[in-house]
Backbone as JSON, one array per atom type, in Angstrom:
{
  "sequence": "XXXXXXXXXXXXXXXXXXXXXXXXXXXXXXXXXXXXXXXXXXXXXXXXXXXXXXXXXXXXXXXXXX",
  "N": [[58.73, -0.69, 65.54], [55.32, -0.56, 64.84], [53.36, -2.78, 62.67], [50.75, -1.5, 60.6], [47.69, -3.27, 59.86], [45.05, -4.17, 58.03], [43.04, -4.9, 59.3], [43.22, -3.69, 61.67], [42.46, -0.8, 61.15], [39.62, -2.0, 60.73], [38.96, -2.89, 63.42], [39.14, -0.08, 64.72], [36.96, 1.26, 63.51], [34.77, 0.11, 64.51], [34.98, -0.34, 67.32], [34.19, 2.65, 67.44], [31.79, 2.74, 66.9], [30.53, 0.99, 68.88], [28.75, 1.74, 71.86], [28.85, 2.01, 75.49], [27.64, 0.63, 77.72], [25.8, 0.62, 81.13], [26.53, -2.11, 83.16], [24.54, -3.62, 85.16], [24.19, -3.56, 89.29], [23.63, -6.8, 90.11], [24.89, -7.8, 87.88], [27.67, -6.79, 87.65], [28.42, -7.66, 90.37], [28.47, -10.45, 90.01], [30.32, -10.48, 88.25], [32.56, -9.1, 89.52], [33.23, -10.98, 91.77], [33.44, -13.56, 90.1], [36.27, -12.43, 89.02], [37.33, -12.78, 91.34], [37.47, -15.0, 91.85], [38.51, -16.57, 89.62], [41.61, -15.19, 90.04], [42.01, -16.02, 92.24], [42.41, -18.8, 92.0], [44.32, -18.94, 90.1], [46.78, -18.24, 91.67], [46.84, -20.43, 93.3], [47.21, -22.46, 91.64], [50.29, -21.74, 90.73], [50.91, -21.34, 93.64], [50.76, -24.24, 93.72], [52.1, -26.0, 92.55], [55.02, -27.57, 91.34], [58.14, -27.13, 92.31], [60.52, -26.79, 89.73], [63.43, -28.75, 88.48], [67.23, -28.52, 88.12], [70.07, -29.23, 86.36], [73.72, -28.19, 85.65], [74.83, -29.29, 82.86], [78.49, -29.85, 81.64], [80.79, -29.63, 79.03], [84.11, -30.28, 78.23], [85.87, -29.06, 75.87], [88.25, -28.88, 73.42], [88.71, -26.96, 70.51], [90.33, -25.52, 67.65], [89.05, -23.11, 65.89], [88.77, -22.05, 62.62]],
  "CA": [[57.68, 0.12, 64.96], [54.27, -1.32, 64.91], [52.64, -2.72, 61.41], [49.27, -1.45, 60.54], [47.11, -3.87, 59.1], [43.3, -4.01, 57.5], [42.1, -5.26, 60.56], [43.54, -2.49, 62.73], [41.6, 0.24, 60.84], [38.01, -1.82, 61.3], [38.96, -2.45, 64.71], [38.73, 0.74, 65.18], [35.49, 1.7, 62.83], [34.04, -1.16, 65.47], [34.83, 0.48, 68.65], [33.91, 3.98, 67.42], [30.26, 2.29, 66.55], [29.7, 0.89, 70.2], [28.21, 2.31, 72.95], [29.47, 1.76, 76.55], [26.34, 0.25, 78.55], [26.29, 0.11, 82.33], [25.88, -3.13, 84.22], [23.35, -4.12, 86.59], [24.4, -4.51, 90.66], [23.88, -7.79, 90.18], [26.07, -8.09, 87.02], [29.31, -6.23, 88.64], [28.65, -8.15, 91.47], [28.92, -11.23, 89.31], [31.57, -10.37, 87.19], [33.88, -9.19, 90.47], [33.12, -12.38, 92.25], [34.39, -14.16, 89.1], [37.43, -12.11, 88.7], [38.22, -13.1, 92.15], [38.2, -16.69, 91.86], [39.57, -16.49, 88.51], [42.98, -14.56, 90.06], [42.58, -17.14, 93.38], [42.64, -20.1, 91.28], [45.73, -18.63, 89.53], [47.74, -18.27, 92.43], [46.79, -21.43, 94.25], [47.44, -23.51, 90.92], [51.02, -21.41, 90.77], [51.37, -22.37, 94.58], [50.93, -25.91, 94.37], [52.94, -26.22, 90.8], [56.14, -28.55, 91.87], [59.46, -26.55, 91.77], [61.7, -27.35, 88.63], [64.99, -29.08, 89.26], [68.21, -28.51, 86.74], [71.51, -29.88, 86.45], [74.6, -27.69, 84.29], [76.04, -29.99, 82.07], [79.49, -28.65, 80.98], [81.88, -30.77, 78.78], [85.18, -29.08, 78.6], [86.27, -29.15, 74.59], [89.74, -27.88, 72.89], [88.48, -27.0, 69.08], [90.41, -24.51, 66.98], [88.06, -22.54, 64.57], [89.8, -21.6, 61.25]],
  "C": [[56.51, -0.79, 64.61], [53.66, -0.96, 63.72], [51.49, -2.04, 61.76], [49.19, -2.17, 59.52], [45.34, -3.74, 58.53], [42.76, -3.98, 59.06], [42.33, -4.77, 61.38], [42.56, -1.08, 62.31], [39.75, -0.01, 60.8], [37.97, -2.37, 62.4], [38.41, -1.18, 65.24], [37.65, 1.73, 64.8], [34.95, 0.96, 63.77], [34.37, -0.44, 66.61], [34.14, 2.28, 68.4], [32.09, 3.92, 66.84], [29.98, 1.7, 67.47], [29.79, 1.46, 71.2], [28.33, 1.85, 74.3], [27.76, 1.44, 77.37], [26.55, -0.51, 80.15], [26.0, -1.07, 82.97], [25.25, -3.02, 85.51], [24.21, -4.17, 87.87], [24.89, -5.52, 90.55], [24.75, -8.06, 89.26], [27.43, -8.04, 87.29], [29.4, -7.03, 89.93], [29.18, -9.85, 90.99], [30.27, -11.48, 88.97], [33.04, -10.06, 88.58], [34.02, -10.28, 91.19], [33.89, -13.46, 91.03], [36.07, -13.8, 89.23], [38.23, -11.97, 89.86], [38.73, -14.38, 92.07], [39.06, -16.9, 91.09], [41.3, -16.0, 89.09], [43.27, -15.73, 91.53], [42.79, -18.41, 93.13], [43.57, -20.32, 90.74], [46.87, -18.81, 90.46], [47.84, -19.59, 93.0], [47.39, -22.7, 93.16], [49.1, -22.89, 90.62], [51.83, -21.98, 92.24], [51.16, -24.09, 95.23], [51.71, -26.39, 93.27], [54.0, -27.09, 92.33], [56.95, -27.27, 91.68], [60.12, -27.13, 90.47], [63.03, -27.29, 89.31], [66.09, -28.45, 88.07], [69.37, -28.77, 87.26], [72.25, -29.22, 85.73], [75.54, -28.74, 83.99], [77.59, -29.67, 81.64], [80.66, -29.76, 80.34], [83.02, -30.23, 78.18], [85.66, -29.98, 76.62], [87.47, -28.4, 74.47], [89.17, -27.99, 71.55], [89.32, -25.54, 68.75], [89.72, -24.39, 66.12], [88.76, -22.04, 63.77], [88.99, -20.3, 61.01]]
}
């Protein structure tokens, strides 16, 4: 169940006081050009990452617990 806090109720006095304003052509054209590189820069730095190696340790114990 999700707190409410102060800053959830002027969150939302703050969105219900701005006004949605359309971008320019050139702005959207901007901003999608960004939010390509941005997601091709993601993947390319995901496919050049190294793999991770791992080893399972396992060391075989006899303990009785009381």
């Amino acid at each position: 169940m999700p707190r409410h806090t102060s800053t959830d109720s002027s969150l939302k006095s703050l969105n219900k006081s701005r006004n949605a304003t359309p971008l320019t052509s050139a702005m959207e054209k901007k901003l999608s050009g960004y939010a390509i590189l941005a997601a091709a820069s993601g993947v390319a730095m995901l496919a050049l990452a190294p793999s991770a190696e791992a080893k399972v340790v396992y060391t075989p114990t006899h303990q009785k617990l009381r």
